[in-house]
N, C-alpha and C positions, 0 to 999 in steps of 0.2 A: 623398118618398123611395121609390125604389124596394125592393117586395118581391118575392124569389124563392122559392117553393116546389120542395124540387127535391127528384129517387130518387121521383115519382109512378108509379102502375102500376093503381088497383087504380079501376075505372069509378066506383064510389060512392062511394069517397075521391075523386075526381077531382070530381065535383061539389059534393062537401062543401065540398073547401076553393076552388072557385072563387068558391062565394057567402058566402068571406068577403073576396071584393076584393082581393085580392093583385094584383100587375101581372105576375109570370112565374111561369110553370111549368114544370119540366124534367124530363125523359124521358131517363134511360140508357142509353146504347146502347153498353155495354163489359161483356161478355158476364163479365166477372172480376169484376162491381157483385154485391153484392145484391141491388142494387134495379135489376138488369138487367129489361129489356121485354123480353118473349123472343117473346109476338104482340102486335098491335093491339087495347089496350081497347076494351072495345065504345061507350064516350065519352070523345070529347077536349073539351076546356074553348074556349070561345069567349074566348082570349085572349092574349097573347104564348107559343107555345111554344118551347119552349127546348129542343136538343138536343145531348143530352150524350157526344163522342167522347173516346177514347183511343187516339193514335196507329193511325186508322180508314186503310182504303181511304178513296181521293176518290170510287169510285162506290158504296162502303157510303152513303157521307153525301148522295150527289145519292139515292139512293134513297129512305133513311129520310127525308129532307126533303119528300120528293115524298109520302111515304105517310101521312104524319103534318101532313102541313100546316103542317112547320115554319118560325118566325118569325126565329130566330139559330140560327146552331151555339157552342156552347161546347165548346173542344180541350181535354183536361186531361191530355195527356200531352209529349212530351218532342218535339211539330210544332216546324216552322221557321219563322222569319219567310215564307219563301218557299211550303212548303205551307199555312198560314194564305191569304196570297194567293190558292191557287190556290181553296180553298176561296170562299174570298167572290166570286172570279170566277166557276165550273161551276152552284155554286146560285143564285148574286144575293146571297144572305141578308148582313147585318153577323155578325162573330165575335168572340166572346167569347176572350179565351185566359186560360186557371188559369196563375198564378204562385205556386209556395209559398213559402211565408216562412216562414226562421229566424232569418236574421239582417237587418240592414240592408244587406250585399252583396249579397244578392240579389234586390234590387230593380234593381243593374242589368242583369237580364235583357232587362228591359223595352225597353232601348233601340232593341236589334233590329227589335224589332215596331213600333217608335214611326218609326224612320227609314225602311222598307221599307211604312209604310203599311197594312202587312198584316193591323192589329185595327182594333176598333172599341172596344173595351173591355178593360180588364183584370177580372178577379177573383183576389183574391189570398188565397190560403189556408194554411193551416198545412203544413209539411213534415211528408211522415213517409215510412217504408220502403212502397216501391210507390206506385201508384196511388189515384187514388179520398181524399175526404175521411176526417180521422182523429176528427172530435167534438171536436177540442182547439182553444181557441182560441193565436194566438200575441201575443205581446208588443204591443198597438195603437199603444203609443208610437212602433214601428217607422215606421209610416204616414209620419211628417214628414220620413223620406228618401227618399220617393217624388218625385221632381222635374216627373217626366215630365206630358207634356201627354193621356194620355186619359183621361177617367172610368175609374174604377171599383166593383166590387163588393165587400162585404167576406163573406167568410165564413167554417169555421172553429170549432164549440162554440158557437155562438149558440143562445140560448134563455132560455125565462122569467126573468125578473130583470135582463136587463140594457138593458132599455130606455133608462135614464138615459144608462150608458154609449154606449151609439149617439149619442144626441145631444150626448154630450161629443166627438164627434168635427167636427174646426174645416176636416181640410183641403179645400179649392177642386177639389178633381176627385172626392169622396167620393159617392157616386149611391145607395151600396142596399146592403141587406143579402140573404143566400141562408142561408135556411132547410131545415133537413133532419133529422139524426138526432134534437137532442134533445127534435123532437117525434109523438118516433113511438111507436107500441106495442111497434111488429116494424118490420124493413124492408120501407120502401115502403109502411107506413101510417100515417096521420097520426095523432094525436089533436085532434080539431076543436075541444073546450074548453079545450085549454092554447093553439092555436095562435091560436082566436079572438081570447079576452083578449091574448095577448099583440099581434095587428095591431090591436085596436082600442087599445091602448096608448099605442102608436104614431102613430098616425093622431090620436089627442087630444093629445100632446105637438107634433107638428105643426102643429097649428090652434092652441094658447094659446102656441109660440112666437114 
């Protein structure tokens, strides 16, 4: 299963939570975040980074890619199937694009992105007014109207205690969870003993499943 760490900012959080083996970590680049970057830590993690737009300029993102040694762009704002595109064409990179979920209608969003080729992935998150994640998870049951053919992320109020749940999730294009507020102190910094227990949690439900 994939894990995403994501709203990173601070160099020794940044190290902390890389040596607990996460597989992505994501970096904000939507100046209206929190957990906006606003310079270059003085360390990045030797491992998927993941960079996080909201209806960006194309050359804000061919920058920060370049600068940041970015591995995916993640879009979480209101892009086209056709700017998606152009994004994965200007970097190279795979994209990630945020779908919010309320209801089961709006999964299909997705289609767009699915027929025009223009993702790589989904991540689908909770709706709420504005941009940026709300800490709330949404209804999971929702998931089984998702039809479509790309993996996904799930994220959304995840945090300690619902490991079990993760793994009660059955459908065929399900990849990974993204982690963020509920295990922070402050914005943009982690707590490294709730965050720990809970990926080694994970990772041992894994192995004895």
């Amino acid at each position: 299963m994939i894990i995403k760490v994501c709203g990173m900012r601070d160099s020794r959080n940044i190290r902390d939570v890389e040596a607990l083996h996460s597989d992505m970590m994501g970096f904000m680049f939507w100046a209206g975040s929190k957990r906006y970057v606003s310079c270059k830590p003085d360390y990045l993690p030797d491992m998927c980074r993941v960079g996080v737009f909201v209806n960006p300029e194309p050359e804000y993102v061919q920058v920060k890619a370049a600068e940041y040694g970015l591995n995916r762009i993640q879009l979480h704002g209101n892009e086209t199937a056709e700017f998606c595109r152009t994004i994965r064409l200007i970097t190279g990179l795979p994209v990630i694009k945020a779908i919010s979920i309320e209801s089961a209608q709006d999964f299909g969003q997705c289609s767009e992105y699915e027929q025009e080729a223009a993702v790589d992935m989904f991540l689908f998150d909770t709706k709420c007014s504005g941009w940026g994640g709300s800490g709330r998870e949404f209804d999971w049951s929702l998931l089984d109207s998702y039809k479509g053919s790309k993996p996904f992320l799930l994220a959304g109020g995840i945090g300690p205690g619902m490991e079990q749940k993760i793994f009660g999730i059955r459908h065929k294009q399900f990849r990974g969870i993204d982690l963020n507020s509920r295990f922070e102190t402050e914005p943009a910094l982690k707590e490294i003993n709730k965050l720990s227990l809970f990926i080694n949690n994970i990772r041992r439900y894994e192995q004895n499943k």
